[in-house]
C-alpha positions as CSV (number, residue, x, y, z in Angstrom):
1,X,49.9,49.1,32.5
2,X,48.3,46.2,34.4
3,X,47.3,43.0,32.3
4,X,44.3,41.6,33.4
5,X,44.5,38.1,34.5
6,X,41.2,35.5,33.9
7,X,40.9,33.2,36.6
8,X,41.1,29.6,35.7
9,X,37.5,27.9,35.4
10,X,36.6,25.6,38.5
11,X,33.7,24.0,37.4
12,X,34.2,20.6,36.2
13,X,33.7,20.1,32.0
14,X,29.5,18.5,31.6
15,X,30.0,15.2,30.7
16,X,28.6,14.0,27.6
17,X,26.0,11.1,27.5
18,X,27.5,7.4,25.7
19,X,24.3,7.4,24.4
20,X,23.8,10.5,23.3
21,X,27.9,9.8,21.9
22,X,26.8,6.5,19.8
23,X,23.8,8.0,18.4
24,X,25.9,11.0,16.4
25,X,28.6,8.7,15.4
26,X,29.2,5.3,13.3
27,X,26.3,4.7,10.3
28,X,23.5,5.2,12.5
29,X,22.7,8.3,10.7
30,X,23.2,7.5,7.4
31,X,21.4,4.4,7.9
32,X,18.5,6.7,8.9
33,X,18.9,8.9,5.9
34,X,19.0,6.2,3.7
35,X,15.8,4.7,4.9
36,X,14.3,7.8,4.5
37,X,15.6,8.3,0.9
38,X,14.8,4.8,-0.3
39,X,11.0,5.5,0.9
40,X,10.7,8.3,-0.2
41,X,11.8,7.0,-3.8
42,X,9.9,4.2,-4.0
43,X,6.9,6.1,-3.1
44,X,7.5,8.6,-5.7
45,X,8.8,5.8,-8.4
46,X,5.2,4.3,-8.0
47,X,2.6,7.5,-7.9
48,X,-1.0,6.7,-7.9
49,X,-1.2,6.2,-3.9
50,X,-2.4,9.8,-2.9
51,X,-5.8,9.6,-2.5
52,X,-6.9,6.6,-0.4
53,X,-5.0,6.0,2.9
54,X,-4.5,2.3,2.3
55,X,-2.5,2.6,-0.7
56,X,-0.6,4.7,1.3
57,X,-0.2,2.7,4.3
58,X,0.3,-0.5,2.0
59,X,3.1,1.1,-0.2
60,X,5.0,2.3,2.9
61,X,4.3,-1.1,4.5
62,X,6.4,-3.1,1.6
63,X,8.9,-0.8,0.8
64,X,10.0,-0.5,4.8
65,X,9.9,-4.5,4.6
66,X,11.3,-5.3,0.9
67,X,14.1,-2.8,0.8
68,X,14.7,-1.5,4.2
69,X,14.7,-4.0,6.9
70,X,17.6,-6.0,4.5
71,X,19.1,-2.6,4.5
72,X,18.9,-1.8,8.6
73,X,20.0,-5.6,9.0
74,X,23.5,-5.4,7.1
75,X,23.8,-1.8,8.5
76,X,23.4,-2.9,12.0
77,X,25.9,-6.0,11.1
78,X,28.3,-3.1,9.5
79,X,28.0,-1.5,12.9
80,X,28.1,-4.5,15.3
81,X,31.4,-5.7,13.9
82,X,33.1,-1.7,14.9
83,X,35.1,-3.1,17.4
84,X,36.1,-6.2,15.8
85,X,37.8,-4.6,12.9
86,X,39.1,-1.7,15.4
87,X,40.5,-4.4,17.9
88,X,39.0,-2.5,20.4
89,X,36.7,-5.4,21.4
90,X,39.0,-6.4,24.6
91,X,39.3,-2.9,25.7
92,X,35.5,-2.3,25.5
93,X,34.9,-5.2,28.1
94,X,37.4,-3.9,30.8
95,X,35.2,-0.8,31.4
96,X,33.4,-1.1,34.8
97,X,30.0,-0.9,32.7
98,X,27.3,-4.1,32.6
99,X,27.8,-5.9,29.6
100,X,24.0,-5.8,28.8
101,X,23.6,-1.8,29.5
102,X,27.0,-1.5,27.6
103,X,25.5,-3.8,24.4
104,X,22.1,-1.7,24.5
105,X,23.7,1.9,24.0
106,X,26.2,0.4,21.4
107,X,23.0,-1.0,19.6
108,X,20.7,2.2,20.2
109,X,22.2,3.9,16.5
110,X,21.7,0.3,14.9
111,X,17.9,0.1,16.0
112,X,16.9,3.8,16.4
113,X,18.1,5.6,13.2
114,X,16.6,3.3,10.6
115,X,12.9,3.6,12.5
116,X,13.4,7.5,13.0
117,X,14.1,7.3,9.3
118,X,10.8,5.2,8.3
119,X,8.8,7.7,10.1
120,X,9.6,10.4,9.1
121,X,9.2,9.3,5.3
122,X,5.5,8.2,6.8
123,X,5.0,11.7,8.0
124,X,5.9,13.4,5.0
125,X,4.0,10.9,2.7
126,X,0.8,10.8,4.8
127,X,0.8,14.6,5.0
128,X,1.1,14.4,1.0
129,X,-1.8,12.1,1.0
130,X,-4.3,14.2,3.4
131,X,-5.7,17.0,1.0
132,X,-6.5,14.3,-1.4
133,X,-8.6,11.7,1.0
134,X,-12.3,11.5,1.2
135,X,-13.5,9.0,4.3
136,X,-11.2,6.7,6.8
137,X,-8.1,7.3,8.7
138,X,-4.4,6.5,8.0
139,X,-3.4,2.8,9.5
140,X,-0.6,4.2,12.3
141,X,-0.5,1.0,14.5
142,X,1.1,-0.6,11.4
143,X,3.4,2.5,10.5
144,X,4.4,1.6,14.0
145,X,4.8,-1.5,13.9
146,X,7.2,-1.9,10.9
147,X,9.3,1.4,12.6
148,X,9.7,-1.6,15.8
149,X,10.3,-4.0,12.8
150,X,13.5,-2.2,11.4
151,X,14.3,-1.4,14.8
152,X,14.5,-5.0,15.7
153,X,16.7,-5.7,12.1
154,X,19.1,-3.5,13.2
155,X,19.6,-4.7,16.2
156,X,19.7,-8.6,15.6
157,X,21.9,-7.5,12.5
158,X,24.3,-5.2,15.2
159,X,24.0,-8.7,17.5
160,X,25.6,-10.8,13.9
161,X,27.9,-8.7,13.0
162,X,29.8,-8.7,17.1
163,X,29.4,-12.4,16.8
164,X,30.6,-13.3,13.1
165,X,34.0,-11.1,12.3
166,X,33.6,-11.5,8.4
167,X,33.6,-8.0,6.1
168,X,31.3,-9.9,4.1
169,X,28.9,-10.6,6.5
170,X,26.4,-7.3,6.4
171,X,26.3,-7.9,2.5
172,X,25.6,-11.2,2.8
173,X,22.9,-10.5,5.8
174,X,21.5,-7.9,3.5
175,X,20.9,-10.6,0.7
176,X,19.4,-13.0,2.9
177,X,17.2,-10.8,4.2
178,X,15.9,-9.5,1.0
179,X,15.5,-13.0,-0.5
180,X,13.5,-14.6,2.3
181,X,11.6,-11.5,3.0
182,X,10.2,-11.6,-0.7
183,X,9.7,-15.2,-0.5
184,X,8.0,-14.9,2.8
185,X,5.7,-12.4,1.1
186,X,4.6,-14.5,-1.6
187,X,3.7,-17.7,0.6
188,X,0.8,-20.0,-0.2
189,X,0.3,-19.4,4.3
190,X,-0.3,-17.3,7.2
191,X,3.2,-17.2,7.4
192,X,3.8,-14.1,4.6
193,X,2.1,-12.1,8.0
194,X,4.4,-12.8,10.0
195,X,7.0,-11.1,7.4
196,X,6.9,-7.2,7.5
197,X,6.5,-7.0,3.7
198,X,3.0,-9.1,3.5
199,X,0.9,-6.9,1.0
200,X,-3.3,-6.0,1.0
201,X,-4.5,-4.4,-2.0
202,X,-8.3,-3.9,-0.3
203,X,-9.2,-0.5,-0.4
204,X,-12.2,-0.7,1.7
205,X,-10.7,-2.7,4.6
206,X,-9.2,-2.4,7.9
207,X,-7.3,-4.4,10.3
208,X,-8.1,-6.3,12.9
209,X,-7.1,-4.4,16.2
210,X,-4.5,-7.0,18.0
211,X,-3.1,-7.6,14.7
212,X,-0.3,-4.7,15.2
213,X,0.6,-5.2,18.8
214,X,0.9,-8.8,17.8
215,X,3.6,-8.1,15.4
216,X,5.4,-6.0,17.6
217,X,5.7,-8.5,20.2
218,X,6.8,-11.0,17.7
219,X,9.8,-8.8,16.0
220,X,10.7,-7.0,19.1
221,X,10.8,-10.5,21.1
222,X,13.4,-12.1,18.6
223,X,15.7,-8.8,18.9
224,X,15.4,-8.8,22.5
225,X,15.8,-12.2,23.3
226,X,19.0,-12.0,21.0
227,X,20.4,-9.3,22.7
228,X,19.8,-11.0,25.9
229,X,21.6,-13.8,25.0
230,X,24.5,-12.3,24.1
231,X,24.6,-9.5,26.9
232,X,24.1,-11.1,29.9
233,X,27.0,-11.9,32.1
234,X,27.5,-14.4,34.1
235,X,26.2,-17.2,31.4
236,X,24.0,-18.6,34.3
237,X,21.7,-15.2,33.8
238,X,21.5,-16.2,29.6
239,X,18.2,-18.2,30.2
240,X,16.5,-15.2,30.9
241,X,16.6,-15.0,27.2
242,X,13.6,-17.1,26.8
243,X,11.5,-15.1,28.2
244,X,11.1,-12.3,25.2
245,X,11.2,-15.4,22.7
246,X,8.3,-16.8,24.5
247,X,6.8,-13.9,24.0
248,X,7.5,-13.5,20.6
249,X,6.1,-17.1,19.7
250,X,3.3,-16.3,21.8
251,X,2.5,-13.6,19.7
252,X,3.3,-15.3,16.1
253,X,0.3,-18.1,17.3
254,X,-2.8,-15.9,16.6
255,X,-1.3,-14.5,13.1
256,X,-0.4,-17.6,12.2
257,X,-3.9,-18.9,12.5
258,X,-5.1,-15.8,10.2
259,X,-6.7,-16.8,6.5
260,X,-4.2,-17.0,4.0
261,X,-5.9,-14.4,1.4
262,X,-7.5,-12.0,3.4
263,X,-5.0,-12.0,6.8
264,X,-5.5,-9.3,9.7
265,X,-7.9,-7.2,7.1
266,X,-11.6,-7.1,7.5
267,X,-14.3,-5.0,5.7
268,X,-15.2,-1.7,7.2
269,X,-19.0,-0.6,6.3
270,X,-18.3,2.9,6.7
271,X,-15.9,3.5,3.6
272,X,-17.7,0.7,1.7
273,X,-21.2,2.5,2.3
274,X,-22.8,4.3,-0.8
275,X,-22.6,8.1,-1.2
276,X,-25.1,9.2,-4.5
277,X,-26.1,12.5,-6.1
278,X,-29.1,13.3,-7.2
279,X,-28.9,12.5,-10.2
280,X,-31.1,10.2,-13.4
281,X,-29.9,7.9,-13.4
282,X,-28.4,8.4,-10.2
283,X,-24.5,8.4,-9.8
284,X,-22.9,6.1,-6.5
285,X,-19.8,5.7,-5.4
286,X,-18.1,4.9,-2.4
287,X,-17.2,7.1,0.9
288,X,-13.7,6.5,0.4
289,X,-14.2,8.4,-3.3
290,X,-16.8,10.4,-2.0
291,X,-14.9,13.7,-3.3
292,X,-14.5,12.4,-6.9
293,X,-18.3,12.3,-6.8
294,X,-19.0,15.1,-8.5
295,X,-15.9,14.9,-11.5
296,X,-18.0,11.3,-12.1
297,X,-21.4,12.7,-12.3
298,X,-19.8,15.7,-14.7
299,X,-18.1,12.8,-16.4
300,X,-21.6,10.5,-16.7
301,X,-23.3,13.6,-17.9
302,X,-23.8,13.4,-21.2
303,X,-24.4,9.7,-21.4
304,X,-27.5,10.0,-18.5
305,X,-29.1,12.6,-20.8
306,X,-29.9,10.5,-23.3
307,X,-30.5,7.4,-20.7
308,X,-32.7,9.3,-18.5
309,X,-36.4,7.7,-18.4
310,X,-35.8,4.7,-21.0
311,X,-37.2,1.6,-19.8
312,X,-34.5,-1.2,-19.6
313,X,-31.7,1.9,-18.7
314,X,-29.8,2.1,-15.5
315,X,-31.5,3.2,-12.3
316,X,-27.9,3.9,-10.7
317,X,-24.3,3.5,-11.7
318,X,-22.4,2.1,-8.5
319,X,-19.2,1.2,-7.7
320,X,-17.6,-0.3,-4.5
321,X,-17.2,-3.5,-2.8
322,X,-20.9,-4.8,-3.1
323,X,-20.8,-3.5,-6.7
324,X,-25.1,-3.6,-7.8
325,X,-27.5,-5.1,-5.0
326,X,-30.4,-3.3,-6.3
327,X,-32.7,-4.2,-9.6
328,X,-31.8,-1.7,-12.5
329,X,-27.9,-1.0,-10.7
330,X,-25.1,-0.8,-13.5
331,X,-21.7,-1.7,-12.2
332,X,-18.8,1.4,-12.8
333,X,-15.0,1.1,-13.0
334,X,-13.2,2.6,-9.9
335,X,-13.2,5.6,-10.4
336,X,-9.9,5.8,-8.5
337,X,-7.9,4.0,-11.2
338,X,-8.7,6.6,-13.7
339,X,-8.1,9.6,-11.1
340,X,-4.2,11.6,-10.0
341,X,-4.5,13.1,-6.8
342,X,-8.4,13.8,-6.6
343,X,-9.0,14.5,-10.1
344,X,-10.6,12.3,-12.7
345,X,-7.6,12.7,-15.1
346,X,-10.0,11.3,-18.6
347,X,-13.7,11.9,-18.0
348,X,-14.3,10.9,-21.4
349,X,-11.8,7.3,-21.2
350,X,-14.2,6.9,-17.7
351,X,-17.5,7.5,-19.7
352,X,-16.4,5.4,-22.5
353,X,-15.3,2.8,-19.9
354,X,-19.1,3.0,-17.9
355,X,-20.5,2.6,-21.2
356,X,-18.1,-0.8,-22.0
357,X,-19.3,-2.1,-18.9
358,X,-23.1,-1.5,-19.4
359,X,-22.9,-3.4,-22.0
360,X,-20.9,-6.5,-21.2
361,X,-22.7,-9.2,-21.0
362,X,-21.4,-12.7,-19.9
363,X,-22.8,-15.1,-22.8
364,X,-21.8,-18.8,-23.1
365,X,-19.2,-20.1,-25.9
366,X,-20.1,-20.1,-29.0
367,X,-23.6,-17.8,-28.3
368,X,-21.9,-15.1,-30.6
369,X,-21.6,-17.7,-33.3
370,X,-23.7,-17.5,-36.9
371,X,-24.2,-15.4,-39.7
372,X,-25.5,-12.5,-37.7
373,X,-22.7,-12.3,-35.0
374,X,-20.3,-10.6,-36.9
375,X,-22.8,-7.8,-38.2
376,X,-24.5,-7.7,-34.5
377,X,-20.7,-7.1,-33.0
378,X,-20.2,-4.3,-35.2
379,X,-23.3,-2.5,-34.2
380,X,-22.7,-3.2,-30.5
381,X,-19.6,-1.1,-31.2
382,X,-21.2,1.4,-33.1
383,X,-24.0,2.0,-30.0
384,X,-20.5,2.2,-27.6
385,X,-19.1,4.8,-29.8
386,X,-22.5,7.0,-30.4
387,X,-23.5,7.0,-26.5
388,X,-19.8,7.7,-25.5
389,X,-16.9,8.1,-27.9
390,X,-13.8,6.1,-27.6
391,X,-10.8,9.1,-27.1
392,X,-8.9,9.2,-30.5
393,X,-5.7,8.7,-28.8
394,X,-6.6,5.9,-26.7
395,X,-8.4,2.4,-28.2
396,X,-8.9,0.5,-31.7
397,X,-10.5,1.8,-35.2
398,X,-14.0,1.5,-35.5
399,X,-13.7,1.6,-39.0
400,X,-16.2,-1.6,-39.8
401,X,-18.7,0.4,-37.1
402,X,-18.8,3.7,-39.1
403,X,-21.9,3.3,-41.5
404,X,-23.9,2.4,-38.1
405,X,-23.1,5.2,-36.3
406,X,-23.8,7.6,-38.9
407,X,-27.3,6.1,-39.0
408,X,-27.6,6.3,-35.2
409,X,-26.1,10.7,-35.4
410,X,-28.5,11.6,-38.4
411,X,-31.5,10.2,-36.6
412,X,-34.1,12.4,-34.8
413,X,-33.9,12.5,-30.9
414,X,-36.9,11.2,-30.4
415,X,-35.9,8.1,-33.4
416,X,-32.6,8.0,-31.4
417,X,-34.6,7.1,-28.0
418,X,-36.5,5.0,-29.7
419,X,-34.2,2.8,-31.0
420,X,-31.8,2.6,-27.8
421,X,-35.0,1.5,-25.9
422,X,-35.2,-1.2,-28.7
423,X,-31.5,-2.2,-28.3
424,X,-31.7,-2.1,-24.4
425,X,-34.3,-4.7,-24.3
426,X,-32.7,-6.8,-26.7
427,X,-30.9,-10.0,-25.5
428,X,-27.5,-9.0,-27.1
429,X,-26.1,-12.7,-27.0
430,X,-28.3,-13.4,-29.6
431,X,-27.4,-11.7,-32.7
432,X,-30.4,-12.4,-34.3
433,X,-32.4,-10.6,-31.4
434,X,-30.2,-7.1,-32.1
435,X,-31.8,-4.5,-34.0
436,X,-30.1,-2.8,-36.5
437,X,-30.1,1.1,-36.6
């Protein structure tokens, strides 16, 4: 019996990548996951964003610079300091390798996994948000922007950590980080823009269009002229290292010349512009909330039919930025603080609400004052609770209001009508000028 004899492989093994060898080892990866996981907690600890893509943008946008850019700066520190605690920092510079283009792959896991972990939390969140959005477009210059920003932690905290051989020092980084970045975000200046956890509320605003190229510059010009500085051999080349940071200060001038309130944001007309039905009175709200339009008109319903065609009664019910501009407009609540993923979650809360704010008038101290004020209080309530009931799990007794609205339920529709027109033309500051049902 002959054995059979494999012949002995010539080709030579593949040789593996040091990139492609830093980026599956060390915290890299977990630092990734745990930007992902922290983002995608926060987002669901909060709720309420799905449905407008600037609360989306704006949540991601503070959570990737409150809790993770302190987290990819004492990560990167954690990994920047490797060889210091392995005493493997001598042997690492006798490899025949630039020092710069050996720095850059050792920092590639510091800077790359924590923004490959922001963005995909941003891709799962915006997809979440896209069945539920009416009008605009998600902000993905920004999203990009703070993935360059936690880039750029982790790689000035990878730069700290080969520099300052302490165990405490990524903790300690962390902390810093966390504390000036809330501070920063709370300045009375332009300078909470330059932070990466400056918040907008605005729902019906965009930014400007330089605003984030401007803040990459900025961030990524501080990481890279920190790298520069500490890579580049001989220590006559180490000037280069102004270059990025001019860069970077370049690019902090025109943000730091923004407003204070309103920043990089301006108002966009087309999600601010009205969208009606066809309502009497007629319904409005905005493009952004154009699909809630018609849960708000079911919700309005019942209070427009016995509105419809009396004089001194709404013409429309609006909501939005500009709020009323017309004679006869009725301001509305948002309809998007009373609404869970593109459904009005209390129609009768939001009609109870529409009628609260029909009849809120601003009068001066002490106009409510008098014998009458007490008696025309109660009957303002009462007209609230007949045109649109206060839910009996939500709001105060309307005990003192009773007797008024059983008068106003056991009148005739056309006595009803009658009196409402009487009460709408009333001047309801003056209790003496209310009538009494």
């Amino acid at each position: 019996m002959t054995a059979t004899l494999t012949p002995p492989r010539t080709g030579k093994p593949r040789p593996v990548s040091p990139l492609r060898a830093e980026l599956r080892r060390g915290l890299g990866p977990w630092t990734g996951a745990a930007v992902l996981v922290v983002v995608l907690v926060t987002m669901y600890g909060k709720g309420g964003w799905q449905g407008r893509w600037a609360d989306t943008t704006n949540l991601l946008h503070v959570a990737a610079g409150v809790f993770c850019v302190p987290l990819a700066l004492a990560a990167g520190c954690r990994q920047g300091g490797r060889d210091g605690r392995r005493g493997t920092a001598e042997l690492w510079e006798s490899v025949p390798r630039p020092p710069l283009r050996r720095l850059l792959v050792a920092v590639a896991p510091s800077a790359l996994w924590p923004a490959a972990g922001l963005l995909l939390a941003a891709a799962v969140c915006l997809l979440s948000t896209w069945p539920y959005v009416s009008a605009g477009r998600p902000f993905l210059e920004l999203l990009a922007a703070d993935a360059a920003t936690l880039a750029a932690s982790g790689a000035v905290g990878h730069v700290t950590g080969r520099l300052v051989r302490w165990r405490l020092a990524a903790p300690l980084l962390g902390i810093v980080g966390y504390v000036v970045l809330v501070f920063s975000a709370y300045a009375e200046n332009a300078t909470r823009w330059l932070g990466p956890a400056g918040e907008h509320a605005a729902h019906w605003d965009r930014p400007v269009w330089w605003y984030a190229p401007a803040s990459v510059a900025w961030t990524a010009g501080l990481a890279l002229a920190a790298l520069l500085a500490h890579g580049l051999r001989p220590a006559r080349l180490r000037p280069l290292a102004l270059v990025p940071l001019a860069v970077a200060v370049a690019a902090a001038s025109p943000i730091l010349r923004l407003p204070q309130d309103e920043g990089p944001w301006r108002p966009d007309p087309a999600l601010a512009r009205p969208v009606c039905d066809d309502g009497v009175p007629q319904v409005c709200v905005t493009a952004l909330d154009a699909k809630l339009l018609p849960q708000v008109s079911a919700a309005l319903a019942p209070l427009n039919a016995r509105l419809k065609g009396l004089p001194g009664a709404p013409v429309r019910w609006v909501t939005g930025p500009h709020g009323a501009t017309r004679p006869g407009d009725v301001e509305l609540p948002d309809p998007w603080e009373d609404s869970v993923r593109g459904r009005l979650t209390r129609p009768d809360l939001y009609r109870n609400a529409a009628v609260t704010w029909l009849f809120s008038d601003t009068c001066e101290t002490g106009a409510l004052a008098g014998p009458a004020a007490e008696r025309a209080s109660l009957v303002h309530l009462a007209v609230t609770e007949w045109l649109a009931p206060t839910p009996e799990d939500y709001g105060p007794a309307t005990t003192g209001a009773q007797p008024y609205i059983g008068r106003l339920r056991a009148k005739s529709p056309a006595e009803q009508s009658a009196y409402l027109t009487r009460y709408l033309a009333a001047d309801t500051c003056d209790p003496d000028e209310v009538p009494f049902p």
